[in-house]
C-alpha positions in Angstrom: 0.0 0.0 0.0 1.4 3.5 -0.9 1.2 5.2 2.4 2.3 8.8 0.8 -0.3 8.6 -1.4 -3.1 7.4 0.9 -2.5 10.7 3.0 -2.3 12.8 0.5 -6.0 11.8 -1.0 -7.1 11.9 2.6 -5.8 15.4 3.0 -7.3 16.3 -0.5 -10.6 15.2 -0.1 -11.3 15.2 3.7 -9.0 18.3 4.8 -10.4 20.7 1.6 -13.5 19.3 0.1 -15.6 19.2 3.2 -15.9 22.8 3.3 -18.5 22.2 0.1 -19.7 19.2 0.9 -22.2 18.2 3.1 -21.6 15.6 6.5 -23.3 13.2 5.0 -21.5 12.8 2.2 -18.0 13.4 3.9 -18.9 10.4 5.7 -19.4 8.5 2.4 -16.1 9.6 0.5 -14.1 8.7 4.0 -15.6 5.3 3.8 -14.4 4.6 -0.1 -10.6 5.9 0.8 -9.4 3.3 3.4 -8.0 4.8 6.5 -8.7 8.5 7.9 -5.3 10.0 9.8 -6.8 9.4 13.0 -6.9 5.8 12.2 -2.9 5.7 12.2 -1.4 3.9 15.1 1.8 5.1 16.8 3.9 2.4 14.9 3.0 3.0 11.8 3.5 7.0 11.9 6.9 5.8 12.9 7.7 3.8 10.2 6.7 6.8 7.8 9.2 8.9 6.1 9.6 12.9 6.6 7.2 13.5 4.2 4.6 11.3 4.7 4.8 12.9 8.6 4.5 15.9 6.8 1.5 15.3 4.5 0.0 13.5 8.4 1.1 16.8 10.1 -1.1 18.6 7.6 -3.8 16.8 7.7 -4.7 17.2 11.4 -4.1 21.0 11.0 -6.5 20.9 7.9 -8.8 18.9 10.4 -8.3 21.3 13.0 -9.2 24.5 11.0 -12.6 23.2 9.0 -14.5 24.0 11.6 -13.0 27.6 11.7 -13.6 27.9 8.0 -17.1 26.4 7.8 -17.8 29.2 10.6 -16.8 31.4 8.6 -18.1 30.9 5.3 -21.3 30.2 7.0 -21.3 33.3 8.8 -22.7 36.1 7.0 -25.3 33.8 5.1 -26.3 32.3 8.3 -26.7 36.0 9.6 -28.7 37.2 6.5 -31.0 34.4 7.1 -31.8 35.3 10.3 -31.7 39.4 9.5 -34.1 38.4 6.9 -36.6 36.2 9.2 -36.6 39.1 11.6 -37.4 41.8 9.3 -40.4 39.8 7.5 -41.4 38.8 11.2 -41.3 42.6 12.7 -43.4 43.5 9.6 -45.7 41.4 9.7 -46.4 42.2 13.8 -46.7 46.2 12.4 -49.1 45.0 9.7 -51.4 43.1 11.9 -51.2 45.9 15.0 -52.3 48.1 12.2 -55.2 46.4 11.4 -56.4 45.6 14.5 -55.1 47.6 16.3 -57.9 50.4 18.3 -57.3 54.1 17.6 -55.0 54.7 20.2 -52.7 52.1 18.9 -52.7 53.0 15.5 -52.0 56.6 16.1 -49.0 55.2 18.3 -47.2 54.8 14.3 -47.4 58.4 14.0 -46.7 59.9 17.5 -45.3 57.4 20.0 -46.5 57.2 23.3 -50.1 57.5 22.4 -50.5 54.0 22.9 -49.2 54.4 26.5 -51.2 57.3 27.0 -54.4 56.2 25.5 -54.0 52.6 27.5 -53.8 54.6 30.9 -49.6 54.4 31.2 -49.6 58.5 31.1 -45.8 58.6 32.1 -44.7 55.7 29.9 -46.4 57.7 26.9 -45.4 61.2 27.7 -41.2 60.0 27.6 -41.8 58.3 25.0 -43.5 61.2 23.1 -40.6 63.7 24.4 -38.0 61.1 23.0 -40.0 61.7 19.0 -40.2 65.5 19.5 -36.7 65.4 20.3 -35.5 63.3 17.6 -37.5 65.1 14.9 -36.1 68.6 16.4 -32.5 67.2 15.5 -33.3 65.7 12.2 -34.9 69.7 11.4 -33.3 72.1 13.3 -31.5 73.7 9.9 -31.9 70.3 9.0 -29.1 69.5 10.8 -30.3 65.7 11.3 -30.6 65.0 7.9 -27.2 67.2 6.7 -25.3 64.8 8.7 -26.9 61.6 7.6 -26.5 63.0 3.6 -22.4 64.5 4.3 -22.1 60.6 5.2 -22.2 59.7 1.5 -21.2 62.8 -0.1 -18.4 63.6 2.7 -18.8 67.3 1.6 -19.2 68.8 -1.6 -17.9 72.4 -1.3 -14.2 72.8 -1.1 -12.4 75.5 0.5 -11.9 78.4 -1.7 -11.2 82.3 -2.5 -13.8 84.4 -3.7 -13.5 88.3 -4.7 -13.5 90.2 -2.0 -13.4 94.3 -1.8 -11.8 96.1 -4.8 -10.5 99.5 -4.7 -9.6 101.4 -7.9 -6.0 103.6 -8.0 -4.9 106.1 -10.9 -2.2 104.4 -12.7 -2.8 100.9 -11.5 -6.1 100.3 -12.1 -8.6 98.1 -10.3 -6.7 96.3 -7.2 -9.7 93.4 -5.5 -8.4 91.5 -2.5 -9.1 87.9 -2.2 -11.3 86.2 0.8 -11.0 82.2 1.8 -14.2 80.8 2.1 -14.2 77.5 4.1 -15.8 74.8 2.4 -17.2 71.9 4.0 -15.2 69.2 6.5 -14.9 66.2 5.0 -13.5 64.7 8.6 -16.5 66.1 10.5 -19.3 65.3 7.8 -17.9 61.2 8.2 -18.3 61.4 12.2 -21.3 63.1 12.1 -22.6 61.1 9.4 -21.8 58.0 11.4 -23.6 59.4 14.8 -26.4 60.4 13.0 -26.8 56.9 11.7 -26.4 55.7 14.3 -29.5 58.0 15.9 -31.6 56.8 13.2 -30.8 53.1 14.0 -31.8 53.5 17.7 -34.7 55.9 16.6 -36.0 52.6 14.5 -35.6 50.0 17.0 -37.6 52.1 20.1 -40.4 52.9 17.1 -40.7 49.3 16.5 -40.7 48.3 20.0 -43.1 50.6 20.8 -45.4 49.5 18.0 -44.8 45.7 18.7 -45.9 46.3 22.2 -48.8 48.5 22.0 -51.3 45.8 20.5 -50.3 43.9 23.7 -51.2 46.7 25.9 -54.7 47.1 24.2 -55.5 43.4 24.5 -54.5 44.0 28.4 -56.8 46.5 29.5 -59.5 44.8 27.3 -58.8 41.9 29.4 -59.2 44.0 32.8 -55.9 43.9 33.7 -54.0 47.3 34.8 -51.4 48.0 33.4 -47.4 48.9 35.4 -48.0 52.7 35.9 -44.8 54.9 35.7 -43.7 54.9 39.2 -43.8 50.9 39.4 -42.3 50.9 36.4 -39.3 53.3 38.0 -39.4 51.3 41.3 -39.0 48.1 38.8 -35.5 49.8 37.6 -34.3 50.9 41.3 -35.1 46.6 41.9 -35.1 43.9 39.7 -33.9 46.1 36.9 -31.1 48.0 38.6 -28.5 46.2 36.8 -29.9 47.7 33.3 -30.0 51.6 35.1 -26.0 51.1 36.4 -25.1 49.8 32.8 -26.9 52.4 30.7 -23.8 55.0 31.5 -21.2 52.8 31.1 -22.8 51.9 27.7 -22.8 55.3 26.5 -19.3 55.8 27.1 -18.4 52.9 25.3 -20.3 54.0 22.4 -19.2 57.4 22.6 -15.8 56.5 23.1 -14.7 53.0 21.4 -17.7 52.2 19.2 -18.0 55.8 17.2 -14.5 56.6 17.2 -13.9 52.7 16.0 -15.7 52.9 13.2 -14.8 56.0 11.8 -11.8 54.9 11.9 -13.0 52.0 9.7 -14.6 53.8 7.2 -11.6 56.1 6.7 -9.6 53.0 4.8 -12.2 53.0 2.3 -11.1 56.9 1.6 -8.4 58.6 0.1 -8.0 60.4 3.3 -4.2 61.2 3.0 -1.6 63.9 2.6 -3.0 65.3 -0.3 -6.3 65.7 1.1 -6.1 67.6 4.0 -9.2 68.9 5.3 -10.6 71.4 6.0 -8.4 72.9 2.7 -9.2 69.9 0.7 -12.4 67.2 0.4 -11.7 63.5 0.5 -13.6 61.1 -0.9 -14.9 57.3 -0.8 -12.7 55.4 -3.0 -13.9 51.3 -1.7 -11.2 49.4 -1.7 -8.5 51.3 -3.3 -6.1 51.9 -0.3 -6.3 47.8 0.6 -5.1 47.6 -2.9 -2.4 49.9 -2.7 -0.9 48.3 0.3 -0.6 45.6 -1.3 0.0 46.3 -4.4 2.5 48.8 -3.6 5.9 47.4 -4.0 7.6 50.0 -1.2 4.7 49.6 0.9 4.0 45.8 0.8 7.7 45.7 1.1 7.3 47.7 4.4 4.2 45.9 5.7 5.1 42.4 5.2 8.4 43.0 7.7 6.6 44.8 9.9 4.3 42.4 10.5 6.8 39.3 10.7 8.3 41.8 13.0 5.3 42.3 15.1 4.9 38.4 15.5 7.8 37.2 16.3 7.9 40.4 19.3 4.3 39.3 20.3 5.7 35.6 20.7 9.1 36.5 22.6 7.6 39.1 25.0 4.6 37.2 26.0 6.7 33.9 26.6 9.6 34.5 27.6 8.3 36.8 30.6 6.1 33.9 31.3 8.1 30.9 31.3 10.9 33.0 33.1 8.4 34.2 35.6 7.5 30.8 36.4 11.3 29.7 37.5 11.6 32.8 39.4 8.3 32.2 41.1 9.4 28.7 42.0 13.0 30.2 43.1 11.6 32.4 45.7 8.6 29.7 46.7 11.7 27.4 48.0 11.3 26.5 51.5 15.3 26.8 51.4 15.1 30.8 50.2 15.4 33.2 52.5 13.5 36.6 52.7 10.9 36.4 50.8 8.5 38.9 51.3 11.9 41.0 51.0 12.1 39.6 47.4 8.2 39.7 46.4 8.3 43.3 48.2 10.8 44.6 45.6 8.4 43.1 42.7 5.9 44.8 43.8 8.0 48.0 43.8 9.2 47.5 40.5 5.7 47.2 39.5 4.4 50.6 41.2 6.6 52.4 38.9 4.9 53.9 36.1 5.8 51.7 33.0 6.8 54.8 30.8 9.3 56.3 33.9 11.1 53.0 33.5 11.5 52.9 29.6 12.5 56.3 29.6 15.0 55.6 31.9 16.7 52.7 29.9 16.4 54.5 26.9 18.9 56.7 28.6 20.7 53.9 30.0 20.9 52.6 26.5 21.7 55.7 24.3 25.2 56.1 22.6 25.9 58.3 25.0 24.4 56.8 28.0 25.9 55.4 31.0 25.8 51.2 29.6 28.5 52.5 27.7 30.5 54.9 29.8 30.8 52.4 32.7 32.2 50.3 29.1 34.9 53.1 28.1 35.7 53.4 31.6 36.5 49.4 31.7 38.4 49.5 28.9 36.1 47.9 26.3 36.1 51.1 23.7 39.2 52.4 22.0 41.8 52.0 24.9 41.1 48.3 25.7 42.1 46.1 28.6 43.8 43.7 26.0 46.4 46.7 25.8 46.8 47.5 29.5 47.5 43.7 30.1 49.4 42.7 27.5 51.2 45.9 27.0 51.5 48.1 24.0 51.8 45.8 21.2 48.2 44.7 21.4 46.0 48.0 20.8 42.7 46.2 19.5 39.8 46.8 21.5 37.1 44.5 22.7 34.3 46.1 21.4 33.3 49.4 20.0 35.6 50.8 17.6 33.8 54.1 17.1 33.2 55.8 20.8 30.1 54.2 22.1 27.9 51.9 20.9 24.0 52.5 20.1 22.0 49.6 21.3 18.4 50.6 20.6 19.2 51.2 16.8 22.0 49.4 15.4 20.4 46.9 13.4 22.9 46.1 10.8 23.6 49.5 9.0 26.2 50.2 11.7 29.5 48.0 12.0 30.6 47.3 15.5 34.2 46.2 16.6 34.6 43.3 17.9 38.4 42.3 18.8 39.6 44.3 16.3 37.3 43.3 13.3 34.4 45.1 11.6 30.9 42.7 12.5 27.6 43.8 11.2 25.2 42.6 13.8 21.7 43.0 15.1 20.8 44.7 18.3 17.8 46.9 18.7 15.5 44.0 18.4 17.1 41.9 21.2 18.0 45.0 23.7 14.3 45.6 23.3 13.0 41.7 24.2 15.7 42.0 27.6 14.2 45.4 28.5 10.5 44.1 28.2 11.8 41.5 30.1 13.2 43.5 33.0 10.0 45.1 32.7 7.5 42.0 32.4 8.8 39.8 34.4 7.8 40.8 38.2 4.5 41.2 36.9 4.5 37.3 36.1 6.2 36.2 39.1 3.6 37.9 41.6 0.5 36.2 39.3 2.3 32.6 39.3 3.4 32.8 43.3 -0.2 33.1 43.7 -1.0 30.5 42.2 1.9 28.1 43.1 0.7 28.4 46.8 -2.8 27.0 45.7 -1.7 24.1 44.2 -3.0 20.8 46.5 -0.6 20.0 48.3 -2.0 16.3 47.6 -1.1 16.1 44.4 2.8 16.6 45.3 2.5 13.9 48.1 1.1 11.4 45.7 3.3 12.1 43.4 6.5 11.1 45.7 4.9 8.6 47.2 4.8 7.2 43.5 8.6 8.1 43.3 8.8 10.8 41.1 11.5 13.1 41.1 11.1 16.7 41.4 11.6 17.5 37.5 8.8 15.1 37.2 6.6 16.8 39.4 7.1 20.3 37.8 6.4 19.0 34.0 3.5 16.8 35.5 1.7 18.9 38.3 3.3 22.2 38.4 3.7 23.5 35.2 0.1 21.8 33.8 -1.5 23.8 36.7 -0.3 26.7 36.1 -1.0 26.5 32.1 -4.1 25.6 32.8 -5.2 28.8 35.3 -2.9 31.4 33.0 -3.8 30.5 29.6 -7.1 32.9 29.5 -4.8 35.5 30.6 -1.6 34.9 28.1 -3.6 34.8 25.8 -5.1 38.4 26.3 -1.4 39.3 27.3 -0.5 38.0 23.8 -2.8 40.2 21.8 -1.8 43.2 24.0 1.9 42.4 22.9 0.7 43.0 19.2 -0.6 46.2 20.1 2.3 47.1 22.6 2.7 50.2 21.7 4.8 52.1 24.8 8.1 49.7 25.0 8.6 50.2 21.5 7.7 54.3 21.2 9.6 54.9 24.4 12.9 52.8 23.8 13.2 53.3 20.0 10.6 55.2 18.7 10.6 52.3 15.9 13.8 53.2 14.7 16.1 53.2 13.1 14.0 54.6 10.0 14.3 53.5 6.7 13.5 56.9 5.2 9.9 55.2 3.8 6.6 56.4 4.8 8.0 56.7 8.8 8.4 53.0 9.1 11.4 51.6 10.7 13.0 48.4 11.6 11.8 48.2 15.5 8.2 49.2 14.4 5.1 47.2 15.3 2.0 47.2 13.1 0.5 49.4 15.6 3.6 52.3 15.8 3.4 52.1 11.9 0.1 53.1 12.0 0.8 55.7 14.7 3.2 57.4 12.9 1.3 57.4 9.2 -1.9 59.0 11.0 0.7 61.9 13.1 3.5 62.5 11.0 2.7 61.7 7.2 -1.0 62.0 7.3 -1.8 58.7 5.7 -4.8 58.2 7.6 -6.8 55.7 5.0 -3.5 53.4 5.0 -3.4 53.8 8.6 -7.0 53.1 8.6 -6.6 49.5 6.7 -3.6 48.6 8.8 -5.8 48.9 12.0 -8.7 47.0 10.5 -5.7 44.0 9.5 -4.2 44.2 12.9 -7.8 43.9 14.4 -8.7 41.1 12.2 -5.5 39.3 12.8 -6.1 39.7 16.6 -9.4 38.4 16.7 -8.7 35.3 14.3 -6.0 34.6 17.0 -7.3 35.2 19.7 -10.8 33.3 19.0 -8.5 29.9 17.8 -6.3 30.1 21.2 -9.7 30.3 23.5 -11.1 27.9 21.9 -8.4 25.7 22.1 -7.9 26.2 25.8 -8.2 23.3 27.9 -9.4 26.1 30.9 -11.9 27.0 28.1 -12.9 23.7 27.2 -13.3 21.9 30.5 -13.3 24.4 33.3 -13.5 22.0 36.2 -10.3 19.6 35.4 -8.2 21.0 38.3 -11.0 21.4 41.0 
């Protein structure tokens, strides 16, 4: 039997095809093709080659993702299907209150709150009424409403320009006319109030509905003799049962005030040519779809940026997140010793470390750092730069130095462009990136080490006894108790401290500022995805490529993040360690 090729038809038709075929007739092809890779035993994956591991290897991760992919093809018709049920359902419920509906409820689709009011819930009616009166008064006023829902599809129409202003006539010369600026129209403002306005409009809809759902409901109530919640009971119902709803209606409104509306602005700018040439309020920008996805991309300077950048930006993500957990974990275990001494000296100087404001401490290494800092006076004054300690031990014969070569040396942005002197010879080598990982260490670590000591002194003592009475050693115990427990209560949170790695934005601005730059659109070799997009919104302008690059990070964060959670053993079975 061809083993190779076994795999690979399993791959082909049971890793790809399922995502158009149905389950029933997966399970039908699976049957016709011999043995599925789970069906492997341990022996024979030995006995395959590399690539028949490989093609294997595949495979499961193939396996792994279809349900990932089959959510997300089935997504958005799944979600029309269901917009679509609701709408002919809410319709319908309009229609027949309409019809049937007495007078009171049918004038409740022209003025809200009659309903209410006519069905003896006076208050009810009379807020609800206010709310219409309001809403109509913005959509009017100067027709200020409806300007903002219109400037969202226009974003402006009349540019900022000079007019003729006062002219004065003088023998010899002539006529002389000065020249007035007349502001035309903001595109930036006409997209944000665009967006709230819509966003008015929306919640306008659903109360209308709500109220005209309901108000058949009410009539059939009092025909049935029952009373109906008055005002107060309804308010006293909000200071009780409903008080939750009443705390969370502030905190809502900052959250769409200040993450939703700002969010998706800031969306809709990548499908305009809001950039550097279109400044507003001196110049209109436009919507242009999907023209600034397809000039990152397309691009050959910018792809050639963005593809680094966001190797870059992984590869960071992965060290700084891992390597302050996995070396908070041995210092937590260090300090947990019965045999170590002061602790709550040690886990008192974490704690200090910790109070310190974040940005006071990367300031203060980038100083540490700098050419001119004191890393590399207290190396001068060893002997490491031009005078060396070869020559003052050996005598004056041997003059080459140990490092350096050129007065100091810049660790947070020599990255190749700059030789450095190593015993004498010329070496073109890579610092920035690895000074930054040990200082996000020195910075990340503590905060690991107070999370895992906490959790290392809830570990059941039980499980440690059984496991020497079973006679394992002490490595044993860590890779088999220690380190699974810990995984297991952490993993929510490394997760979340992975995607705020991607976004990390103040060990990289603080230390580096991204640098050194390669003269390109403000991008340099240190720069994230998210200091790329800072500096092409402050210092170049480039706010529709800065828009598509947040909408990619954002995307890649949530595609992430959703495959690690759901991959979580603390996710999937919550109640393994009690």
């Amino acid at each position: 039997m061809n083993t190779t090729k076994e795999i690979f038809l399993n791959v082909i038709t049971l890793g790809i095809r399922p995502i158009f075929l149905t389950s029933k007739r997966m399970k039908e092809e699976r049957k016709t093709l011999g043995k599925s890779w789970d069906e492997y035993s341990f022996i024979e994956q030995i006995q395959m080659n590399k690539m028949e591991r490989g093609v294997l290897f595949f495979s499961r991760l193939l396996k792994k993702c279809q349900k990932i992919i089959l959510t997300l093809l089935l997504f958005i018709p799944r979600l029309l299907k269901r917009i679509g049920k609701s709408t002919s359902k809410t319709i319908s419920d309009l229609v027949y209150n309409l019809k049937n509906g007495d007078k009171a409820t049918r004038l409740n689709f022209l003025f809200l709150g009659s309903a209410n009011i006519g069905h003896q819930q006076i208050g009810h009616g009379l807020v609800l009424l206010f709310y219409q009166v309001l809403y109509f008064f913005y959509l009017f006023y100067r027709l200020t409403g409806i300007r903002h829902i219109i400037g969202l599809f226009t974003l402006g129409t009349i540019p900022t320009h000079t007019e003729k202003g006062d002219c004065e006539f003088i023998e010899g010369i002539g006529e002389i006319c000065s020249e007035v600026t007349i502001p035309g129209d903001d595109s930036s403002k006409f997209l944000l109030y665009g967006i709230l306005g819509v966003f008015l409009l929306l919640i306008y809809i659903v109360i209308y509905i709500h109220s005209n759902r309901n108000s058949l409901k009410l009539q059939e109530q009092i025909e049935e003799g029952r009373k109906p919640q008055i005002f107060i009971e309804e308010l006293k119902d909000y200071t009780n049962s409903k008080f939750h709803r009443l705390i969370l209606a502030l905190p809502i409104l900052g959250i769409f005030f200040f993450t939703i509306l700002p969010l998706v602005d800031m969306i809709l700018m990548a499908f305009t040519n809001y950039d550097m040439d279109h400044q507003t309020p001196a110049h209109l920008f436009e919507w242009t779809g999907f023209a600034a996805f397809r000039t990152l991309f397309q691009s050959k300077s910018l792809s050639g940026l963005f593809w680094p950048i966001l190797e870059w930006t992984i590869i960071w993500a992965v060290l700084a997140t891992f390597t302050n957990y996995f070396l908070g974990i041995i210092v937590a275990l260090l300090i947990n010793k019965k045999s170590i001494k002061l602790k709550k000296v040690w886990r008192t100087a974490l704690i200090l470390s910790i109070a310190i404001p974040q940005f006071v401490s990367l300031l203060a290494m980038s100083k540490f750092l700098a050419k001119s800092g004191y890393l590399n006076q207290l190396l001068e004054t060893l002997g490491f730069y031009e005078l060396g300690w070869v020559k003052r031990m050996f005598g004056e014969g041997i003059s080459r130095p140990v490092i350096g070569g050129g007065g100091g040396i810049d660790w947070l942005s020599t990255l190749g462009e700059q030789s450095i002197t190593i015993f004498g010879k010329k070496h073109k080598i890579l610092l920035a990136k690895p000074t930054i990982i040990l200082v996000n260490l020195w910075i990340g670590i503590p905060y690991s080490v107070l999370s895992n000591t906490g959790i290392l002194m809830n570990i059941p003592n039980d499980l440690y006894e059984s496991a020497r009475i079973d006679g394992a050693s002490p490595v044993k115990q860590f890779f088999k108790i220690t380190l699974p427990y810990i995984i297991f209560v952490t993993a929510p949170a490394t997760i979340t401290q992975f995607i705020g790695n991607i976004n990390n934005f103040n060990v990289i601005y603080f230390l580096t500022g991204g640098g050194p730059t390669t003269g390109t659109l403000a991008a340099g070799r240190t720069d994230l995805l998210v200091t790329w997009l800072y500096k092409l919104t402050v210092e170049k302008n480039y706010f529709n490529l800065a828009s598509v690059i947040g909408i990619l990070t954002f995307i890649f964060c949530v595609v992430i993040g959703l495959i690690m959670y759901k991959n979580t053993k603390s996710i999937k079975d919550e109640e393994a360690f009690m």
